[in-house]
TITOR-390016 format. One line per 4 residues: their letters; for each residue x, y, z negated of N, C-alpha, C. Coordinates in pm, 1 decimal. Layout:
// residues N
a = X Y Z X Y Z X Y Z; ...
// end
This chain:
// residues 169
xxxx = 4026.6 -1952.7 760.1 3953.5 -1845.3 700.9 3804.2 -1878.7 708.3; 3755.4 -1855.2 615.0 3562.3 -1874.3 585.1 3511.9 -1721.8 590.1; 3443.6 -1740.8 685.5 3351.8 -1592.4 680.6 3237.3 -1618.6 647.2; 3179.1 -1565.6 525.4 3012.7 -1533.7 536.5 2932.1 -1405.3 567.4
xxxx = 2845.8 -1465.4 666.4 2752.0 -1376.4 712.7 2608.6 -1360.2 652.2; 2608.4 -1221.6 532.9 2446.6 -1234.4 529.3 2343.3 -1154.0 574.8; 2273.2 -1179.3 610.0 2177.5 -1090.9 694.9 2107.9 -975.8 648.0; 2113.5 -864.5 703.4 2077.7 -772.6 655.9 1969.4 -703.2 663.7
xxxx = 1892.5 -736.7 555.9 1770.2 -733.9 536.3 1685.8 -571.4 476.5; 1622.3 -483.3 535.9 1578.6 -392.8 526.5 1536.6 -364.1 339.0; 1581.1 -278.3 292.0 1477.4 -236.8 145.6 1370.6 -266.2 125.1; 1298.8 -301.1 5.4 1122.7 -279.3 -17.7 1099.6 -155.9 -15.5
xxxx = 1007.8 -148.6 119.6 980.0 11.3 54.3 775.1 3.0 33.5; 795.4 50.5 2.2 638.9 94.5 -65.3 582.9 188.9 -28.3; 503.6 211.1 112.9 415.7 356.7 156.9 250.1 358.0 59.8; 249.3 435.0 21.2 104.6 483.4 -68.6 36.8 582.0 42.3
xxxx = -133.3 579.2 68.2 -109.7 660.6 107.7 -278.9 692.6 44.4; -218.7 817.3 4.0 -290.5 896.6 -100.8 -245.0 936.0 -225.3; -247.5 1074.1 -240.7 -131.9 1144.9 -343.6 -251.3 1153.9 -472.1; -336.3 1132.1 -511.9 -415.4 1164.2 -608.8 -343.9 1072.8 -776.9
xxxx = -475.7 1045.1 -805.9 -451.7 1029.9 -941.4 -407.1 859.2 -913.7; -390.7 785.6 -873.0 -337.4 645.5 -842.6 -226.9 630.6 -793.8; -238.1 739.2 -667.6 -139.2 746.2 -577.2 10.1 784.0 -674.2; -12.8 888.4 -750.3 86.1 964.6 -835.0 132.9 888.9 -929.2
xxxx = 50.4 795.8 -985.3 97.6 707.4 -1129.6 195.3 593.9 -1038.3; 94.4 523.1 -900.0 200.9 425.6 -868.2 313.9 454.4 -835.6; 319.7 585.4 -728.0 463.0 593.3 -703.5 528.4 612.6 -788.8; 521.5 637.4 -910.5 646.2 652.4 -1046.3 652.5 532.4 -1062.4
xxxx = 563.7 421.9 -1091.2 614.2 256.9 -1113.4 675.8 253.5 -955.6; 672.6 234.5 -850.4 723.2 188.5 -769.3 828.3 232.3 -738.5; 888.1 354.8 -781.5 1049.7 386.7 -808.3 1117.9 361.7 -915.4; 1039.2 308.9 -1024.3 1099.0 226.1 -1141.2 1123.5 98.5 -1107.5
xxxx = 1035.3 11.1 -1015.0 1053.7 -133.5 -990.0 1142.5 -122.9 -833.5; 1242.1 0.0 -810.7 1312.0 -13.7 -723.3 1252.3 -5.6 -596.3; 1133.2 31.5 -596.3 1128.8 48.6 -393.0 1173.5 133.8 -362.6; 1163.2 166.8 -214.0 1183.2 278.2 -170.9 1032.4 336.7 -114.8
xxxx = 1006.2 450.4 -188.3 871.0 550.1 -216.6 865.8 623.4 -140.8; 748.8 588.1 -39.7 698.7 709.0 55.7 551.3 718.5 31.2; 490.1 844.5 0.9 376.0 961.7 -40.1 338.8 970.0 97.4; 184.7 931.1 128.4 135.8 1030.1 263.1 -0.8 1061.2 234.4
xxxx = -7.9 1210.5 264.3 -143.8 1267.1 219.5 -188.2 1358.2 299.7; -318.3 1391.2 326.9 -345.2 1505.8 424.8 -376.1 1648.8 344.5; -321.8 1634.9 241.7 -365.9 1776.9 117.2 -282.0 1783.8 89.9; -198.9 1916.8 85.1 -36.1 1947.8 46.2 -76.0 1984.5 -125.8
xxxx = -203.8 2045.9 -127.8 -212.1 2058.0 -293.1 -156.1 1932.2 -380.3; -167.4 1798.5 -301.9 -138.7 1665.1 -355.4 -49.3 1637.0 -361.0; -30.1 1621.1 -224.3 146.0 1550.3 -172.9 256.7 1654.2 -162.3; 299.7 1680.9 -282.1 422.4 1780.0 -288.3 551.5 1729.4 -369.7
xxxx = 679.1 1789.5 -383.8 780.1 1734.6 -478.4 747.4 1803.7 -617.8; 671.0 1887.6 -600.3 658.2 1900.3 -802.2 529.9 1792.3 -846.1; 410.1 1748.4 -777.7 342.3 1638.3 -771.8 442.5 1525.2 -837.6; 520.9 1497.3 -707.9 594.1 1374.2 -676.1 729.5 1370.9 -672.3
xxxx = 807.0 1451.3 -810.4 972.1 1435.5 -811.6 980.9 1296.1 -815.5; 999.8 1163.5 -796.6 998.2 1070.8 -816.2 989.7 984.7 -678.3; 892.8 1030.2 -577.7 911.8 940.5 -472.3 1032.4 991.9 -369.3; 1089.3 876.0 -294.0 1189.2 917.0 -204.7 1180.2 990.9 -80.5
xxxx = 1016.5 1028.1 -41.7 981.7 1094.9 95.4 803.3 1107.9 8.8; 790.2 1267.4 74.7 653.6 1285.4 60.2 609.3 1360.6 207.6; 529.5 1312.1 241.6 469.3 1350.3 391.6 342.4 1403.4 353.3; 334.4 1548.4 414.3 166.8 1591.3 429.9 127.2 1593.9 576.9
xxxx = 54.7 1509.9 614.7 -31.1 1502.3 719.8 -155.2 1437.1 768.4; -181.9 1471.7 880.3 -329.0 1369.7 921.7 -281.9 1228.9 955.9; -347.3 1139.4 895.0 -280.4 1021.4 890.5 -254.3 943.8 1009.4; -388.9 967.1 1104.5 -358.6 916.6 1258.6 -257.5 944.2 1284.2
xxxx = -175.5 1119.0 1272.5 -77.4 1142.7 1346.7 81.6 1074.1 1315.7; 50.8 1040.4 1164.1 192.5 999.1 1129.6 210.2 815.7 1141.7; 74.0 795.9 1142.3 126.3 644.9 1157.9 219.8 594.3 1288.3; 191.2 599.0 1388.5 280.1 575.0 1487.2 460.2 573.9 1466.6
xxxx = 409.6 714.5 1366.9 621.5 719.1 1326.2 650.2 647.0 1212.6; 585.8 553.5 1140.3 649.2 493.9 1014.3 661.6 357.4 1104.7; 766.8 327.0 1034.0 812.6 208.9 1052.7 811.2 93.5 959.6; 750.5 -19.8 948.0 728.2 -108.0 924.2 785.6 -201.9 924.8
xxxx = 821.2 -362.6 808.3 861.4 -433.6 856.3 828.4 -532.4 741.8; 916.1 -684.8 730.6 830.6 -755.0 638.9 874.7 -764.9 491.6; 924.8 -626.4 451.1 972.2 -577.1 291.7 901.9 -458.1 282.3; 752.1 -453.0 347.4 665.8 -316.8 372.1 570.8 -340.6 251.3
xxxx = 514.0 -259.1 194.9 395.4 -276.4 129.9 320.5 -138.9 94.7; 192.3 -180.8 130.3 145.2 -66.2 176.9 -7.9 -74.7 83.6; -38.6 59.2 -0.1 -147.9 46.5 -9.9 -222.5 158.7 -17.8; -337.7 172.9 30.5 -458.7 289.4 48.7 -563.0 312.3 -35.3
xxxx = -481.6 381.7 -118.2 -580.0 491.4 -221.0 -650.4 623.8 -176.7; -668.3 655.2 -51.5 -737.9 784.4 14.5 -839.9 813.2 -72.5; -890.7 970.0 -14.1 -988.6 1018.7 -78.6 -1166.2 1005.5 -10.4; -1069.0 939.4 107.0 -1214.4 942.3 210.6 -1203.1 763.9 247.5
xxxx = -1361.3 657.2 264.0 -1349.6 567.2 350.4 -1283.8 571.9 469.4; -1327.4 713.4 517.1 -1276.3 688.6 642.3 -1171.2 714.7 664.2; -1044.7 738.8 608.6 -916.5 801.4 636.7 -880.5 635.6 619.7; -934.2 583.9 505.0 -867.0 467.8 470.2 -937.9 324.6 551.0
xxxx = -1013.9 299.3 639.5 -1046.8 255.9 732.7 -993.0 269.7 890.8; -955.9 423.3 860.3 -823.3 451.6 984.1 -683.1 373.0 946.6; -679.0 396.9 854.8 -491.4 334.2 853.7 -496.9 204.5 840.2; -595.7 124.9 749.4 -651.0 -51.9 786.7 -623.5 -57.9 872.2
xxxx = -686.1 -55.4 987.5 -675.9 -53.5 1124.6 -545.0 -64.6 1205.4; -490.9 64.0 1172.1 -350.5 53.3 1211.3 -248.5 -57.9 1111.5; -236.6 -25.1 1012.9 -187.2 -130.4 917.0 -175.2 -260.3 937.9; -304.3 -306.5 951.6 -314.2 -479.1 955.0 -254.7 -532.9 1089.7
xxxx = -177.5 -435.3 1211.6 -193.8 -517.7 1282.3 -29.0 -486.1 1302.1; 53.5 -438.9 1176.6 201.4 -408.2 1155.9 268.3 -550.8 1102.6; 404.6 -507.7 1084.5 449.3 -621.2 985.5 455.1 -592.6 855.8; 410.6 -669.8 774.4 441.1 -607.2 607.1 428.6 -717.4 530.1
xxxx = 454.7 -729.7 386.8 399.8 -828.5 299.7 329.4 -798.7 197.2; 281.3 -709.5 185.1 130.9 -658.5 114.4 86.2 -537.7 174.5; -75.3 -575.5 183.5 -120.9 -453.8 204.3 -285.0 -439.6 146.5; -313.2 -360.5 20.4 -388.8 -357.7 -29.4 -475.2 -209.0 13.4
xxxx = -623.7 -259.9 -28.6 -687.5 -149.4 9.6 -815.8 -92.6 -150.7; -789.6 13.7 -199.5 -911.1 18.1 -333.9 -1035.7 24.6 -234.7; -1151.7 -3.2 -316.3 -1248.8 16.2 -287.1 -1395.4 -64.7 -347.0; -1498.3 7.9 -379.4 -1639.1 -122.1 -404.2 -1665.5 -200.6 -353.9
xxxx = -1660.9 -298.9 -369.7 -1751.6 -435.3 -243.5 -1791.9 -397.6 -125.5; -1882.4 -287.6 -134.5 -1982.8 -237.3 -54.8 -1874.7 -200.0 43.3; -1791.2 -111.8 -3.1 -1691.9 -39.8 95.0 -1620.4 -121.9 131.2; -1530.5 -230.5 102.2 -1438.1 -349.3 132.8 -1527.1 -396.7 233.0
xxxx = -1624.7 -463.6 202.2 -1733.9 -538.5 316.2 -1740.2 -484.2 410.1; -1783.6 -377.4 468.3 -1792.2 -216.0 541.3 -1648.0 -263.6 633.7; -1568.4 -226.2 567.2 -1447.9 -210.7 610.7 -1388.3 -360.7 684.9; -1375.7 -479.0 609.7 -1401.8 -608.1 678.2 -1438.7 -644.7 789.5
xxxx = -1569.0 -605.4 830.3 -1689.0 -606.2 904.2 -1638.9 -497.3 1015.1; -1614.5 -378.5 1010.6 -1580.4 -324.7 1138.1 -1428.4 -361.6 1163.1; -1337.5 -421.1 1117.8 -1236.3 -497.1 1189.1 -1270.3 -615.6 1247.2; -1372.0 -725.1 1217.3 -1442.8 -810.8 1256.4 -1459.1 -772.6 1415.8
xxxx = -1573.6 -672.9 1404.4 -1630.4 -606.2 1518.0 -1487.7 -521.5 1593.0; -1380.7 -525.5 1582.1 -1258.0 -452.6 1641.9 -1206.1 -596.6 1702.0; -1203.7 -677.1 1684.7 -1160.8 -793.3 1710.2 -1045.6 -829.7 1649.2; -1044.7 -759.1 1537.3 -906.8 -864.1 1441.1 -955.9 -984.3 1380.8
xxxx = -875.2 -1044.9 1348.0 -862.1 -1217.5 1334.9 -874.2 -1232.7 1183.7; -961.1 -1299.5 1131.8 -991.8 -1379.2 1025.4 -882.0 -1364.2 913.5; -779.9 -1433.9 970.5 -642.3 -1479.8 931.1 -586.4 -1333.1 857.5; -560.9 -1224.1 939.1 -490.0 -1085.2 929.6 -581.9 -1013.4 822.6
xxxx = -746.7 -1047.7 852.2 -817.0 -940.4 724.9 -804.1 -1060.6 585.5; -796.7 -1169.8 594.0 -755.1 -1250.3 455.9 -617.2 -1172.0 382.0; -534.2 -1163.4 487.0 -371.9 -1065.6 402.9 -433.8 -938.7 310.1; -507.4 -871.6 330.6 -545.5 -779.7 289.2 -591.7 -785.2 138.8
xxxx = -564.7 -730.8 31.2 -592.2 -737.3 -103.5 -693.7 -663.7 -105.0; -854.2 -674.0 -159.1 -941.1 -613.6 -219.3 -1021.8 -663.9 -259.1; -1083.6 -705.0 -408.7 -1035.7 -591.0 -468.6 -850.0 -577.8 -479.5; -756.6 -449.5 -491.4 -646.7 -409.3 -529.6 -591.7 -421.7 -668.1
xxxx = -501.3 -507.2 -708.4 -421.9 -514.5 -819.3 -491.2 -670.8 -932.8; -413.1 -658.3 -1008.4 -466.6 -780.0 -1084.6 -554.8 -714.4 -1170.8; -617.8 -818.2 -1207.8 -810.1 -832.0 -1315.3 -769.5 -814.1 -1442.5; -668.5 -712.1 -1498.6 -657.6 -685.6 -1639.3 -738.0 -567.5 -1714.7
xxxx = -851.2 -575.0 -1644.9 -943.8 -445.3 -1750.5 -937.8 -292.0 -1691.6; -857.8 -275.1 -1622.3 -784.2 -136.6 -1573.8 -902.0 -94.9 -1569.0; -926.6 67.7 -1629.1 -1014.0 190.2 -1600.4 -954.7 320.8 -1513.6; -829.0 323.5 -1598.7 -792.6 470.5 -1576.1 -691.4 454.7 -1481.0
xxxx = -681.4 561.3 -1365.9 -578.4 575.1 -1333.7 -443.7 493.1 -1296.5; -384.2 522.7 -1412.4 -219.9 489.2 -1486.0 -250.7 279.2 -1489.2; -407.1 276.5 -1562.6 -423.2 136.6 -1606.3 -411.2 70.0 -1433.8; -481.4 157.8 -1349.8 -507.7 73.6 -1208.5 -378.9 123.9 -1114.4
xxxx = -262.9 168.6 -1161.8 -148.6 177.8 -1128.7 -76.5 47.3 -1141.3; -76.3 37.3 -1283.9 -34.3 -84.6 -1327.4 -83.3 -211.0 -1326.2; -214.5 -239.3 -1270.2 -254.9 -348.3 -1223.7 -212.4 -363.4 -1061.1; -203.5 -270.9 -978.2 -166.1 -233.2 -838.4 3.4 -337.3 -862.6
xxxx = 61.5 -234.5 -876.1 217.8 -291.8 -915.7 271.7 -416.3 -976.5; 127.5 -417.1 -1062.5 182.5 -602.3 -1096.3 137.0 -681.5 -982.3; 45.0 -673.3 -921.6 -11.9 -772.8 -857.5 127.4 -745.4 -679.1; 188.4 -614.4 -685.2 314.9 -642.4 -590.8 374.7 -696.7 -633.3
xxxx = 459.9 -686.7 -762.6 569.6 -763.1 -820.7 573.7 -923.4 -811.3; 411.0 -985.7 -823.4 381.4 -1098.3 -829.1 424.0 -1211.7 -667.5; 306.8 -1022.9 -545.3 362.3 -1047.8 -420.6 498.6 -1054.3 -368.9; 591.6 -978.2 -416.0 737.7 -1018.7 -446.1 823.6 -1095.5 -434.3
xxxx = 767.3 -1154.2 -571.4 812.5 -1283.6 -621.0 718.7 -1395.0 -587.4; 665.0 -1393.2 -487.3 621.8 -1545.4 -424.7 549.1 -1614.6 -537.1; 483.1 -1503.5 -636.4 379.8 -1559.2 -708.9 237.7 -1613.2 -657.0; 130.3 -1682.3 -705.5 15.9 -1706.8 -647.2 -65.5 -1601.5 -693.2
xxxx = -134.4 -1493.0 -652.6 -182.4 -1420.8 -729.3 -357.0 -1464.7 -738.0; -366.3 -1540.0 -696.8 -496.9 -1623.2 -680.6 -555.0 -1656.4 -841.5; -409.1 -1665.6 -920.6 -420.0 -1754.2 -1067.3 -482.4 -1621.7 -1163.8; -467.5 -1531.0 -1088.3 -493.5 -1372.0 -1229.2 -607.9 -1338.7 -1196.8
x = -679.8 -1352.5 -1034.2 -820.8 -1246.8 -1048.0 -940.9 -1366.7 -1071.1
// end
């Protein structure tokens, strides 16, 4: 008798965290491209199921408090569309030092740099703030929204698939 054993490997799941106008467009692509969709927001006006019929878990809370309970692993991908630097400089923090295979952050130069720079000064490693995507998504023109949804999601799909995404921005 031949037995095969294959290993059982956790879902992609996809935590967003920020329910706004990015947050809302990606999680509808990211339950179309099959992840599994988790919403976390500290504004229930945002993060709700008439918002978000579409993602598989929507969480309203302060983000310090919930990170500790998500679980992580290396089919994670995670990205921070907040409404504040600083919410989204809190979960960096926690984030980068999880397991995952993407983890992108939006933001201006100014703010990316900012943000860089006090993990620097935290003593994370060179290596761990390079993983980090920002700018977020691939260099196709995106303005709106929906457009920087869909640059977000391609540039996972690419991460995915063991694309170089080096070749698009």
């Amino acid at each position: 008798m031949t037995v095969f054993v294959e290993p059982l490997t956790p879902p992609s799941q996809l935590i967003i965290f920020g329910a706004g106008h990015i947050g809302t467009a990606l999680a509808q692509l990211g339950k179309l491209l099959d992840f599994h969709v988790t919403v976390i927001d500290n504004r229930a006006e945002f993060a709700n199921a008439d918002r978000l019929p579409f993602a598989d878990q929507v969480i309203v809370r302060n983000y310090g408090d919930i990170l500790p309970e998500l679980r992580f692993h290396q089919q994670t991908f995670i990205v921070l569309v907040t409404h504040r630097h600083a919410h989204d400089q809190e979960i960096l923090e926690y984030c980068i030092q999880q397991p995952f295979q993407y983890l992108g952050m939006i933001g201006s130069k100014t703010k990316v740099t900012k943000a860089f720079q006090q993990l620097r000064e935290k003593g994370v490693k060179k290596e761990k703030i390079n993983r980090v995507h920002s700018p977020i998504g691939l260099a196709i023109g995106a303005d709106t929204p929906a457009e920087l949804a869909v640059a977000i999601a391609a540039e996972i799909v690419a991460i995915r698939k063991n694309v170089d995404v080096a070749n698009f921005n």
